[in-house]
SEMARFI-352680 format. One line per 10 residues: number of its first residue (from 0); their letters; for each residue x, y, z of C-alpha. Coordinates in Angstrom, 2 decimals. Layout:
SEMARFI-352680
NUM> A> X,Y,Z; ...
***
This chain:
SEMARFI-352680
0> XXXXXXXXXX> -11.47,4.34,-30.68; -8.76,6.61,-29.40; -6.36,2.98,-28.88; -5.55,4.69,-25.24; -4.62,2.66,-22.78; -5.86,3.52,-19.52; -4.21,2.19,-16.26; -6.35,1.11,-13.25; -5.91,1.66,-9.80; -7.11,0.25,-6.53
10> XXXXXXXXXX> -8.66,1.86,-3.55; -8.47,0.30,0.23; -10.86,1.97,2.53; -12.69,1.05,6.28; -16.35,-0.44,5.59; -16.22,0.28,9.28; -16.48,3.76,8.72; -18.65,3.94,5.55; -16.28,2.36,3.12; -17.11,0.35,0.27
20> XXXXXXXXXX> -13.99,-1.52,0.69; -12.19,-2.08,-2.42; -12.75,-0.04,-5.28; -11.24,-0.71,-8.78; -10.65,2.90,-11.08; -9.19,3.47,-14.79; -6.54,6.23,-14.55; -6.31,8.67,-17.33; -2.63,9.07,-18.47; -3.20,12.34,-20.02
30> XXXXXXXXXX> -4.81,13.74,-16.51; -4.36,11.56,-14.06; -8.06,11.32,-13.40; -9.80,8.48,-11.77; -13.29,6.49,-13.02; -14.49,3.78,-10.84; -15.10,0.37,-12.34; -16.90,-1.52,-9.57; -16.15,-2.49,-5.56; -16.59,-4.79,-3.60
40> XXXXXXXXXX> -17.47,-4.91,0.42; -16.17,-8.38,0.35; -13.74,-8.44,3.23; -14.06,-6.03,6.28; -11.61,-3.30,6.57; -9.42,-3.97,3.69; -6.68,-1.19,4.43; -3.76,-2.16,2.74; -3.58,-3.43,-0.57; -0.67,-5.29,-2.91
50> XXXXXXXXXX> -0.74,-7.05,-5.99; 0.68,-10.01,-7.32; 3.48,-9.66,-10.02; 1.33,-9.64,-13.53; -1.32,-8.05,-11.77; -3.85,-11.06,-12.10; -4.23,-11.02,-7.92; -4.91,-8.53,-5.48; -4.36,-9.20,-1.71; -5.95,-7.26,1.04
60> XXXXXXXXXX> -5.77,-7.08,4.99; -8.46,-7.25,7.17; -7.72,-4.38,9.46; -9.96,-6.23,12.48; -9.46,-7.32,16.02; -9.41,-11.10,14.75; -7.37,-9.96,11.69; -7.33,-11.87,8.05; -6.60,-11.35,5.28; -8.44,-12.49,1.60
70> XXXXXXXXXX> -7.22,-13.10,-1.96; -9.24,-11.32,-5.13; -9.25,-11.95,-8.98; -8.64,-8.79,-10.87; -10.46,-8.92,-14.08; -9.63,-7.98,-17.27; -8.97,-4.44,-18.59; -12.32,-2.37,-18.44; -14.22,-4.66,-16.40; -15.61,-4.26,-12.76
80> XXXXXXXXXX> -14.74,-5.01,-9.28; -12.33,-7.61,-7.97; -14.03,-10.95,-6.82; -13.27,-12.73,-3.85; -10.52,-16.26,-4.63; -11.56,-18.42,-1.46; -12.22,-17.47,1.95; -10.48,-14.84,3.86; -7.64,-16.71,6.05; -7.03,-16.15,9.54
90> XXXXXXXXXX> -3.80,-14.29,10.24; -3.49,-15.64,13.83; -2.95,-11.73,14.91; -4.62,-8.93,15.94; -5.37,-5.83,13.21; -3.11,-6.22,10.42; -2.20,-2.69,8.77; 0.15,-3.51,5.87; 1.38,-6.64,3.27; 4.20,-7.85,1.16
100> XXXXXXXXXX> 5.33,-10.76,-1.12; 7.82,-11.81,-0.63; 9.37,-15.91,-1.77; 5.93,-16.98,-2.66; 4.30,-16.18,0.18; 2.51,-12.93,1.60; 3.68,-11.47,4.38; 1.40,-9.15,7.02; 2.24,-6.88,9.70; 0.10,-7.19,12.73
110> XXXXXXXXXX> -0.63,-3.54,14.77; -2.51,-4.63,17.16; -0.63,-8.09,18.27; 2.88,-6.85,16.99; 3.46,-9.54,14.76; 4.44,-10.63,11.77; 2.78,-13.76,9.61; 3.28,-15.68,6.46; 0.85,-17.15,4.82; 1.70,-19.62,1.90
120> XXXXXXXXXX> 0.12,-18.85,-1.80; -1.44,-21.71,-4.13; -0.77,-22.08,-7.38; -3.87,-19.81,-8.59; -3.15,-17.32,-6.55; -5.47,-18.19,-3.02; -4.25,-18.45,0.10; -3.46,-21.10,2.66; -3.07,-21.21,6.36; -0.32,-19.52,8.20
130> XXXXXXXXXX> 2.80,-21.00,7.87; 4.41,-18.85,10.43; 3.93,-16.07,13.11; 7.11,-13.90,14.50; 6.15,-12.27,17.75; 7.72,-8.82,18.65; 8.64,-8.00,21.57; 9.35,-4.78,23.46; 7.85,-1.04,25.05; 8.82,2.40,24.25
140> XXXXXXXXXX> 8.58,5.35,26.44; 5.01,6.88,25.22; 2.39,5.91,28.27; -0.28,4.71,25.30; 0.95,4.12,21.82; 4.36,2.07,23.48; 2.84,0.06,25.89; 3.68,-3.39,23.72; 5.12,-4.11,20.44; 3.26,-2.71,17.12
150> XXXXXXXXXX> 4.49,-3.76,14.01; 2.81,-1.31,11.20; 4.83,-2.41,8.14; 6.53,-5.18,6.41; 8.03,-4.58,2.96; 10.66,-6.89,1.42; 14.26,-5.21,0.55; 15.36,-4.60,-3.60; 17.21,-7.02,-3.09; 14.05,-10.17,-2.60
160> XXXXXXXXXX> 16.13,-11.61,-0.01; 14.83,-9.85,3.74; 11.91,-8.70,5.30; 11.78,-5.35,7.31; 9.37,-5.35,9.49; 8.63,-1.46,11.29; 7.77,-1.96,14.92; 5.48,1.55,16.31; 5.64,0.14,20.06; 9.47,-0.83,20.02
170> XXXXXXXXXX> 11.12,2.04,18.56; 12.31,-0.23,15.74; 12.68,-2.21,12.65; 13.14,-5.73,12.57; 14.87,-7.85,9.84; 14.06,-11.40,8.91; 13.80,-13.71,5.67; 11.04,-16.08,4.76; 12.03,-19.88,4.42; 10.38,-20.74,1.38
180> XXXXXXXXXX> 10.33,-24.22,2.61; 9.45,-24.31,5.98; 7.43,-20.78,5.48; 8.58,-19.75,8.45; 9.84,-16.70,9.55; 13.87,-16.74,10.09; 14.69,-13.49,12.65; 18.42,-12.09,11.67; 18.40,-8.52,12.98; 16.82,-5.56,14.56
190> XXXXXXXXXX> 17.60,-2.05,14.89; 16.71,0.23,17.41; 15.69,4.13,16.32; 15.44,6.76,18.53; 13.01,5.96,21.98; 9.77,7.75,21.67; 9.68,8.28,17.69; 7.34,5.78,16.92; 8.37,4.68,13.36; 5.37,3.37,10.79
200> XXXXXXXXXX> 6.40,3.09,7.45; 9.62,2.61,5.52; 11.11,3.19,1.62; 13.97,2.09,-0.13; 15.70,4.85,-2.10; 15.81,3.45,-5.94; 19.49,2.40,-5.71; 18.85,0.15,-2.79; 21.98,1.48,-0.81; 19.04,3.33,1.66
210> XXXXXXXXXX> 16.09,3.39,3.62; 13.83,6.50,4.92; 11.88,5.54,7.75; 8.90,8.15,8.53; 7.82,8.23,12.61; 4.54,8.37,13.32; 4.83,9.94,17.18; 7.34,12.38,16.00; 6.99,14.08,12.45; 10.23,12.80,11.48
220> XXXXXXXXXX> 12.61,10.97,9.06; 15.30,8.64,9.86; 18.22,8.27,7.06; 19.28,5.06,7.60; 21.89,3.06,5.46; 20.56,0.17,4.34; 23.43,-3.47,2.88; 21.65,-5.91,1.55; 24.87,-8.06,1.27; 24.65,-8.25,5.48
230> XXXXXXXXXX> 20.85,-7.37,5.58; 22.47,-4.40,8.40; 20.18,-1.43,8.89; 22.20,1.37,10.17; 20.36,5.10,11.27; 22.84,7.47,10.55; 20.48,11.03,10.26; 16.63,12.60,10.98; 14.99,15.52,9.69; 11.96,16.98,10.73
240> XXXXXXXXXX> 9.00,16.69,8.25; 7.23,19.71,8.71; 8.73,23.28,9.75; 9.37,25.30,12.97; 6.51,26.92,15.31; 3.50,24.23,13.45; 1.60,24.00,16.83; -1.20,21.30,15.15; -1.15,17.62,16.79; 0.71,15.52,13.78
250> XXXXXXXXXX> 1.09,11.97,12.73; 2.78,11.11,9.78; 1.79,8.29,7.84; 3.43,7.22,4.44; 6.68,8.03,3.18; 7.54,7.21,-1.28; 10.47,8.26,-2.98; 10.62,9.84,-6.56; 11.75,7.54,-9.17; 14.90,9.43,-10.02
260> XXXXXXXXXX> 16.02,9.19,-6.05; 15.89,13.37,-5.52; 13.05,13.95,-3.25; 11.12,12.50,-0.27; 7.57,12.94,0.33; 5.49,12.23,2.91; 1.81,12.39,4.30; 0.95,14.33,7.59; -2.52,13.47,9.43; -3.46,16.54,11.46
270> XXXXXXXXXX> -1.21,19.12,9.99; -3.25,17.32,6.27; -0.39,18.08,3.93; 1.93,16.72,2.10; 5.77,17.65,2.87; 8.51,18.00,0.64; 12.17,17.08,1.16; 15.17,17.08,-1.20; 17.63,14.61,-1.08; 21.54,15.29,-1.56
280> XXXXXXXXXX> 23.91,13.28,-3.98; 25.11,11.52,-1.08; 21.36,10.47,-0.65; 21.83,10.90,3.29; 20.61,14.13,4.15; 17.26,15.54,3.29; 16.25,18.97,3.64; 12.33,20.15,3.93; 11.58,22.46,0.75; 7.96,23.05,2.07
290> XXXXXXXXXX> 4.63,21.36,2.52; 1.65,21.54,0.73; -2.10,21.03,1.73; -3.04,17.18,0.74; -6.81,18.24,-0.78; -8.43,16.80,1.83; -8.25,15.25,5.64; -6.26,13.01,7.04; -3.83,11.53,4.41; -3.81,8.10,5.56
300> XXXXXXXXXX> -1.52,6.97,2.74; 0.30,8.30,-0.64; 1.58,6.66,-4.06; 3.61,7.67,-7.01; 1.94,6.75,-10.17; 3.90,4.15,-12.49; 5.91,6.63,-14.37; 6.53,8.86,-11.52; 5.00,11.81,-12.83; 2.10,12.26,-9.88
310> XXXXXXXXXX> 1.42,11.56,-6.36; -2.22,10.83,-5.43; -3.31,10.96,-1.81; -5.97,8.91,0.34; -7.72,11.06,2.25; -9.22,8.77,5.20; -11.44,11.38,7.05; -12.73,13.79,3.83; -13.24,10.62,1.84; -11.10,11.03,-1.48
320> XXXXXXXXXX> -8.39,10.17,-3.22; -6.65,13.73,-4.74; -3.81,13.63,-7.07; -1.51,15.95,-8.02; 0.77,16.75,-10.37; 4.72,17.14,-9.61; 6.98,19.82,-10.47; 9.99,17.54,-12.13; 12.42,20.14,-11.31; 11.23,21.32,-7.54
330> XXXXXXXXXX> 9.32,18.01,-6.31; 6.31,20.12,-5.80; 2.88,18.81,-5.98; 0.16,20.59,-7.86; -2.90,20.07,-7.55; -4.90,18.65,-10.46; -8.28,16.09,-9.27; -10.12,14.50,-6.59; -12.32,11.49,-7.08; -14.60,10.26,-3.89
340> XXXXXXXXXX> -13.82,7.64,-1.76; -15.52,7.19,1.68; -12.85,6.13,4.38; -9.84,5.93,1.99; -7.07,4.28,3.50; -4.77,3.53,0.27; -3.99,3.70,-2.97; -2.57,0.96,-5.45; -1.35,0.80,-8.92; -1.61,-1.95,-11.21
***
């Protein structure tokens, strides 16, 4: 026995489209390569994934016009696919796209409602009935995407103590806590981004004083500063994400930070790369270095490894996952693997 100890990952992905749903992989640490360990088909659509702290729970969406979302066991090391801990539970919103924990509770983010819900967690890790449901509310200026409110994201701040919730259809991002009595959803702020950008995702930069919210309509990033202390978003700069004269239709999709806080990356669907931005000491300007192709079609969603070392990429329309390695001193990925994965939609770590 080598004594190696292999990491696992976890692989969201449409059954709608010819999924398998969830798939559990080892992940070499010399090579970054991934070996599946099982999946499981048990909840439709699971297209976001998160994991509980210890790693002993895995919570998906169900990425469906009634919307859910279910609870899994994630066996031990070396064993197979997650198994299903109760029932999916009704998320009282239409297609939810992303999840967070956040003061014992998960949080979703509804696309096709534009809402927000929190559903409470049981000792052992299930789930119980909503507790609360925020409604957005709002248009933006595109005649089909803006037409009502869309909330794509919800991710909790460094900080544990607010929710950010990133609104497609309002041109915004809206800022609430959980009330981990009540379980309800307590609104505090919202700030608007520029009309027509359509923001999607959002990351903190590593010392929590920013955020880098990625636009979906526009291949963009918004620099915003982010104080915990007031929970006060505040734009103050936006870069484009890929360069002059790129004539292909774009939508960006995920946005991660490197570990050390120096460069930006982020997924393109259309243009199927991966761009590259470097961040200055100030941490509020970014500058595109170049973009890269993403090893496949329509990057739906990207992740830095644990130790920061390489970026893999889900690949929703070629159906893979492709990692890369990155060039510590340029941000560059290389690429170094692909392992199949029909309808990817994201990648975990765990």
């Amino acid at each position: 026995m080598s004594g190696r100890s292999d990491g696992r990952a976890f692989i969201g992905s449409f059954t709608s489209a010819g999924g398998r749903g969830i798939i559990a992989a080892t992940v070499d640490p010399e090579t970054g390569a991934l070996t599946e360990l099982g999946a499981t088909d048990a909840v439709a659509d699971p297209s976001f994934l998160a994991l509980a702290p210890g790693g002993s729970v895995l919570y998906a969406v169900s990425e469906t016009e009634e919307g859910a979302a279910a609870a899994f066991t994630v066996p031990g090391p070396g064993a197979g696919a997650p198994r299903p801990l109760g029932e999916p539970v009704p998320v009282c919103g239409a297609g939810p796209t992303h999840l967070t924990l956040a003061a014992g509770h998960l949080v979703t983010a509804n696309y096709g409602s534009g809402s927000v819900t929190v559903l409470p967690i049981a000792a052992d890790g299930a789930l119980r009935p909503a507790s609360g449901v925020l409604q957005h509310e709002g248009t933006g200026p595109h005649p089909d995407r803006q037409r009502g409110p869309h909330a794509h994201q919800v991710v909790a701040d460094p900080s544990g103590r607010w929710l950010l919730a990133v609104d497609l259809g309002t041109d915004s991002v809206q800022v609430s806590s959980v009330d981990a009595a009540s379980g309800e959803l307590v609104p505090h702020g919202e700030t608007a981004l520029r009309p027509g950008s359509g923001p999607r995702h959002l990351t903190f930069h590593p010392e929590g004083s920013h955020a880098y919210v990625l636009n979906e309509l526009e291949p963009t990033l918004t620099v915003c500063r982010w104080d915990a202390a007031t929970g006060v978003l505040e734009p103050v700069g936006e870069t484009a994400v890929l360069p002059d004269g790129v004539e292909t239709e774009s939508f960006a999709s995920e946005v991660v930070v490197a570990r050390d806080g120096r460069f930006v990356w982020t997924a393109n669907r259309g243009h199927d790369s991966i761009s590259v931005l470097a961040l200055d000491g100030s941490r509020e300007k970014a500058e595109l270095v170049t973009t890269v192709p993403c090893g496949g079609r329509w990057p739906r969603d990207l992740a830095l490894d644990p130790a920061g070392r390489r970026l893999y990429a889900a690949n929703e329309h070629s159906g893979d996952v492709s990692w890369f390695d990155i060039d510590q001193e340029t941000g560059i990925p290389i690429p170094a693997g692909s392992f199949e994965a029909p309808a990817a939609s994201c990648v975990i770590f765990g």
